[in-house]
C-alpha positions as CSV (number, residue, x, y, z in Angstrom):
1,X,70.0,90.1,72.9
2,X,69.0,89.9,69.2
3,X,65.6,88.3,68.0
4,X,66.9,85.9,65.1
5,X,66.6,86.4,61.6
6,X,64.5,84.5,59.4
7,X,67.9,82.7,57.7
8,X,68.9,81.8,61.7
9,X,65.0,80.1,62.8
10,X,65.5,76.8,61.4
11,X,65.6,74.1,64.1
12,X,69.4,73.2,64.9
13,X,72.8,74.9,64.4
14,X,74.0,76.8,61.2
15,X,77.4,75.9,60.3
16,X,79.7,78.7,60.0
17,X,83.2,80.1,59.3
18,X,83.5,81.0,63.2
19,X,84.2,80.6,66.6
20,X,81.7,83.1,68.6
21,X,81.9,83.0,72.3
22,X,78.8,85.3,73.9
23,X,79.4,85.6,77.6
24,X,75.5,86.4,78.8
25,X,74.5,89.1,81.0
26,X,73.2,86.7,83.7
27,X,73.5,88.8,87.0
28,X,75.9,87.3,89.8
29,X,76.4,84.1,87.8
30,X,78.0,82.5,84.9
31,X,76.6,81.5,81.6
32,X,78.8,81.4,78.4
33,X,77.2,80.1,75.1
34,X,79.8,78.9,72.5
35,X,79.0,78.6,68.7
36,X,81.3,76.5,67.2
37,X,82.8,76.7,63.5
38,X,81.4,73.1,62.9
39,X,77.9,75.1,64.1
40,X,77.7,72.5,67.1
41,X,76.5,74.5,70.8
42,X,78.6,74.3,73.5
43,X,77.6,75.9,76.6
44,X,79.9,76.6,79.7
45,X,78.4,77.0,83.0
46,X,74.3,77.6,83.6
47,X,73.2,79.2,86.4
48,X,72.7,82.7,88.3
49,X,72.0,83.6,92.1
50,X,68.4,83.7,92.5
51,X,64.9,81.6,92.4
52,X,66.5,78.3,90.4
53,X,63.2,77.5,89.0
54,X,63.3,80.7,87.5
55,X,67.4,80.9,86.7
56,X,66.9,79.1,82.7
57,X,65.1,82.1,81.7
58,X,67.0,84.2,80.7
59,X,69.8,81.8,79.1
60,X,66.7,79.9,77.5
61,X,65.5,83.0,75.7
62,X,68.8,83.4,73.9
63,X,69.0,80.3,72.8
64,X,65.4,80.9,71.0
65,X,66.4,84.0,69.7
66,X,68.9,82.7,67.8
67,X,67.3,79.5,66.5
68,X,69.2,77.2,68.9
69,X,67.1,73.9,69.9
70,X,70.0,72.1,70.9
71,X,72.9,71.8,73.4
72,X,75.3,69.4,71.8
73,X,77.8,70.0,75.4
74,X,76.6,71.7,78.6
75,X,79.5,71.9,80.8
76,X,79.3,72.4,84.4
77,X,82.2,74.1,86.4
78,X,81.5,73.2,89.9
79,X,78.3,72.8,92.5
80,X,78.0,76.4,93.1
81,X,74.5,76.9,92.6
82,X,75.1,80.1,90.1
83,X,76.9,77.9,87.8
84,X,74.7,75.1,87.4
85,X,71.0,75.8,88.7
86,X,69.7,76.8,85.3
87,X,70.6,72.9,84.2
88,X,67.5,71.5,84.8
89,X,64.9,74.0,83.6
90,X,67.2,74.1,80.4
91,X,67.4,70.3,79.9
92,X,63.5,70.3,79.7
93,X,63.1,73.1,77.6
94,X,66.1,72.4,75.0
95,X,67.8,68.7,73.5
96,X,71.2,68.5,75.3
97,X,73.5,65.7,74.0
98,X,76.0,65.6,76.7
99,X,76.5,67.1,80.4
100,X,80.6,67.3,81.5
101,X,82.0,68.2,84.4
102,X,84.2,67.0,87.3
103,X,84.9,64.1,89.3
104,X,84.3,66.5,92.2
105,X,80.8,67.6,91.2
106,X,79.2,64.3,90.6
107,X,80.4,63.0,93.6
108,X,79.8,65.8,95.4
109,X,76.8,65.1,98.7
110,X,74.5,67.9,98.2
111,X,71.1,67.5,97.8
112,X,70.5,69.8,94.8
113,X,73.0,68.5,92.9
114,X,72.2,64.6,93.5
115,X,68.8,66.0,92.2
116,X,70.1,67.2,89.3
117,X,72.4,64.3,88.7
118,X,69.0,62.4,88.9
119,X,67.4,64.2,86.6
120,X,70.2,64.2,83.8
121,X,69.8,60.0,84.5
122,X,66.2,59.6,84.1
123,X,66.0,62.0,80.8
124,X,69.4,59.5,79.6
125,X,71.7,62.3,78.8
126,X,75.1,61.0,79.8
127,X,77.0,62.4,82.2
128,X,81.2,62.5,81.0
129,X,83.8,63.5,83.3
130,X,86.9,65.3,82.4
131,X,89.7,66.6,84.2
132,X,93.5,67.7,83.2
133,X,94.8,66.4,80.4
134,X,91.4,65.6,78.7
135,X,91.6,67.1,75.5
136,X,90.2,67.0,71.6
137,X,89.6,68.8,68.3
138,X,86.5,69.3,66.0
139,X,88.4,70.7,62.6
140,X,90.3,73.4,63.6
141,X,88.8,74.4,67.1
142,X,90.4,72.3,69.9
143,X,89.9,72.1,73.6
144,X,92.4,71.4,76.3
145,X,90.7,70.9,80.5
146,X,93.8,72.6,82.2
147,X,92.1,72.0,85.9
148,X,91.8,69.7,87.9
149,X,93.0,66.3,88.8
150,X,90.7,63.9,89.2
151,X,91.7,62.3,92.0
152,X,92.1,65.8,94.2
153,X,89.7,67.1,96.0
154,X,90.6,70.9,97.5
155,X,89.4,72.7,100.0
156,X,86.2,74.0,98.3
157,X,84.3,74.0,95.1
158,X,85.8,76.8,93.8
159,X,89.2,75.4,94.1
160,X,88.1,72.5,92.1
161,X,86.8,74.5,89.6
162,X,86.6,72.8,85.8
163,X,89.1,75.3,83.6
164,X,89.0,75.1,80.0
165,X,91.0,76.2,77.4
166,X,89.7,76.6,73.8
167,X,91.6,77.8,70.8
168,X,90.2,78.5,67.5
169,X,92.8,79.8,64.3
170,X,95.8,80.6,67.1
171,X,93.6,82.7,69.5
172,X,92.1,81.3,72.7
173,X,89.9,81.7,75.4
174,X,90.3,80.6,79.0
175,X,87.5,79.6,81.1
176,X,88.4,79.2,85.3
177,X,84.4,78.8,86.7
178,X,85.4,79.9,90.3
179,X,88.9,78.5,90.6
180,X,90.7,80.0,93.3
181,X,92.9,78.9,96.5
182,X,94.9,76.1,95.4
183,X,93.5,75.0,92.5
184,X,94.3,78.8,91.3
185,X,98.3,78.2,92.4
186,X,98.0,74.9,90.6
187,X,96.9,76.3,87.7
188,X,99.8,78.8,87.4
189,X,101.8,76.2,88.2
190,X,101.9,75.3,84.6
191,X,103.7,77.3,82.0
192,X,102.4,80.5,81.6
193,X,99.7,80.5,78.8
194,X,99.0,83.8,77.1
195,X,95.7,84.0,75.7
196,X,93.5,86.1,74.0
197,X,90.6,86.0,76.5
198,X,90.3,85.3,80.4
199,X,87.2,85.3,81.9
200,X,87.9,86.8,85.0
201,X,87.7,83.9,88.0
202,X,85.8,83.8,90.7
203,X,83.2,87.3,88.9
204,X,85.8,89.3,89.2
205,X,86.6,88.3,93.5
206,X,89.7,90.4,95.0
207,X,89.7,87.5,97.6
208,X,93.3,86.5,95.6
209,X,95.3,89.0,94.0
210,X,94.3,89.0,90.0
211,X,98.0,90.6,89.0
212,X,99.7,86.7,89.2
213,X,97.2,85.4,86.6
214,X,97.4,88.4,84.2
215,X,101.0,87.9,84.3
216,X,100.2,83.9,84.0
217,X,98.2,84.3,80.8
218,X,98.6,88.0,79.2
219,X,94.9,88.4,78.4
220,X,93.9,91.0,75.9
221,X,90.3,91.2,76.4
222,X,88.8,90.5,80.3
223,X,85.8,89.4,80.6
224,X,83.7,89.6,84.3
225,X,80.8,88.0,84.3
226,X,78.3,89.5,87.6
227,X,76.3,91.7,89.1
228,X,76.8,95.0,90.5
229,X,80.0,93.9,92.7
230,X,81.8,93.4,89.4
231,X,81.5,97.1,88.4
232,X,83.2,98.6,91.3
233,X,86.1,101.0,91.1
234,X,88.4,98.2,93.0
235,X,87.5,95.6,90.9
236,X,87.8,97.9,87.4
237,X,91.0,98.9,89.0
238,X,92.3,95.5,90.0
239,X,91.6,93.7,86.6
240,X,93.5,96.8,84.5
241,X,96.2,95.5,82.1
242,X,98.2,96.7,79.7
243,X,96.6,96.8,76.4
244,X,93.5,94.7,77.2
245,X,89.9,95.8,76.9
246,X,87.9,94.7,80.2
247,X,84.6,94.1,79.4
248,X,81.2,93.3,82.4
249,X,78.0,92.1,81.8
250,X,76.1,94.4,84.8
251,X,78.0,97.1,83.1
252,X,78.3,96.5,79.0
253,X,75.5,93.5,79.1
254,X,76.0,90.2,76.9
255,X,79.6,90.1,75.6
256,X,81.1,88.3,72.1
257,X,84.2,87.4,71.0
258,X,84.4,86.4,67.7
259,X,87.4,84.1,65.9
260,X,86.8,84.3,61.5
261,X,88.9,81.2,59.4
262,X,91.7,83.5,58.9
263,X,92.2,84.4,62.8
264,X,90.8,88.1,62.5
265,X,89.2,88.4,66.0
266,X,86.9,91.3,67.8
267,X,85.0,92.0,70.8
268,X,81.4,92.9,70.6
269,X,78.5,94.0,73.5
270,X,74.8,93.7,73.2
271,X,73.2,97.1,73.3
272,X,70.0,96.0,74.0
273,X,69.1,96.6,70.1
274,X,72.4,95.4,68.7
275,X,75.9,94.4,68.9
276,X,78.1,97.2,68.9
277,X,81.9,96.9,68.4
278,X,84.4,96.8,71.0
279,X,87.9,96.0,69.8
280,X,89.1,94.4,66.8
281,X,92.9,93.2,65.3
282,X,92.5,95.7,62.1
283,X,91.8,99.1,61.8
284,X,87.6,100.9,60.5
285,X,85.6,98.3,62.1
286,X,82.1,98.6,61.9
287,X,80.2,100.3,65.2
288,X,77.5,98.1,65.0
289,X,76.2,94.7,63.4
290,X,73.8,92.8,62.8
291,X,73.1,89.0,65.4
């Protein structure tokens, strides 16, 4: 991950002319940082298997590295622990305006996450629910929850994943958490929606068959965020579509997608010195850049 420039260090986000969506290299886990045009943070899921006292590291330190002090939205997927466990070390290290997720995770019983929920309460940072059909717009970046009803609770936490779907200058993104079983069928219930990128449900699982939603939304970049498991032969294999780049973090580390104010868009991988290019909509990109 890149230390920050000088021109990046000041305290609180840098407006700029785009949408940047950095999917971090977390291990079996899920942590995608959003840097919106308005230059608010958005963060989608925070957590990886492991030690939880030890699970913000990682996320925390590129947030510093690139001047960020604040969290204006922390959104939580489900209570799988690698989704959410880095919540509380980061909410003591960083400002965090707002944490949403569903009706399902702050009612759910478990212990750890009525800690958390605890936590969030006693530091006063509200705690918003949304579900389908919750929607808005900052400028010209909008976000639509496409999963799930608030008043259905499915067989497991996966299934009632939190998916969101954010679209910046006609491109967007799709983000499932874990969303599988019937909340997956649900979801492709709707009209197909083709977007630009999918981050692959579940880290990339075969436990459904990932052909029905590439059909569903016609990705052309893939993005599996895990561990080892996600770099298999099968699961390369299983995720191969026509015309799409499929990037993993075990495999390609931290991975950006990046939206301009004219809706040029590319995909970009952390080196472990730089970003290096990936894919891009016109031709001679540059092979490397600068954070």
């Amino acid at each position: 991950w890149p230390a920050a420039r000088s021109s990046d260090a000041a305290v609180g986000p840098v407006k700029q002319a785009q949408l940047k969506v950095t999917f971090l290299d977390v291990g079996h886990g899920t942590s995608v940082l959003m840097q919106l045009p308005d230059g608010r943070v958005w963060m989608y899921d925070a957590g990886h298997l492991g030690i939880s006292q030890r699970s913000h590291q990682q996320i925390a330190a590129a947030l510093w590295d690139i001047g960020v002090a604040r969290i204006d939205t922390l959104i939580l997927s489900h209570a799988d622990a690698d989704h959410y466990n880095a919540t509380a070390g980061l909410v003591e290290r960083f400002e965090v305006g707002r944490v949403v997720s569903t009706a399902q995770f702050w009612q759910h019983g478990a212990r750890d996450v009525q800690h958390l929920i605890q936590n969030l309460r006693q530091r006063k940072i509200p705690c918003v629910t949304w579900s389908v059909g919750d929607s808005g717009r900052l400028g010209d970046f909008r976000w639509r929850v496409l999963h799930p009803q608030a008043s259905i609770r499915r067989e497991s936490d996966n299934a009632n994943s939190l998916c969101l779907e954010l679209e910046y200058q006609g491109k967007r993104v799709l983000l499932p958490g874990d969303l599988e079983g019937s909340g997956l069928l649900n979801l492709m219930d709707l009209p197909a929606r083709p977007c630009h990128v999918l981050m692959a449900p579940h880290h990339g699982s075969l436990s459904s068959d990932p052909e029905l939603m590439l059909r569903w939304c016609q990705p052309s970049f893939i993005v599996i965020s895990g561990n080892q498991r996600a770099a298999r032969p099968a699961v390369e294999q299983a995720y191969r579509w026509p015309g799409a780049k499929l990037g993993i973090t075990f495999r390609d580390g931290a991975l950006q997608y990046r939206v301009d104010d004219q809706g040029q868009h590319s995909c970009w991988h952390w080196s472990g010195q730089q970003w290096r290019f990936l894919s891009a909509t016109e031709e001679g990109p540059p092979t490397s850049d600068s954070p």
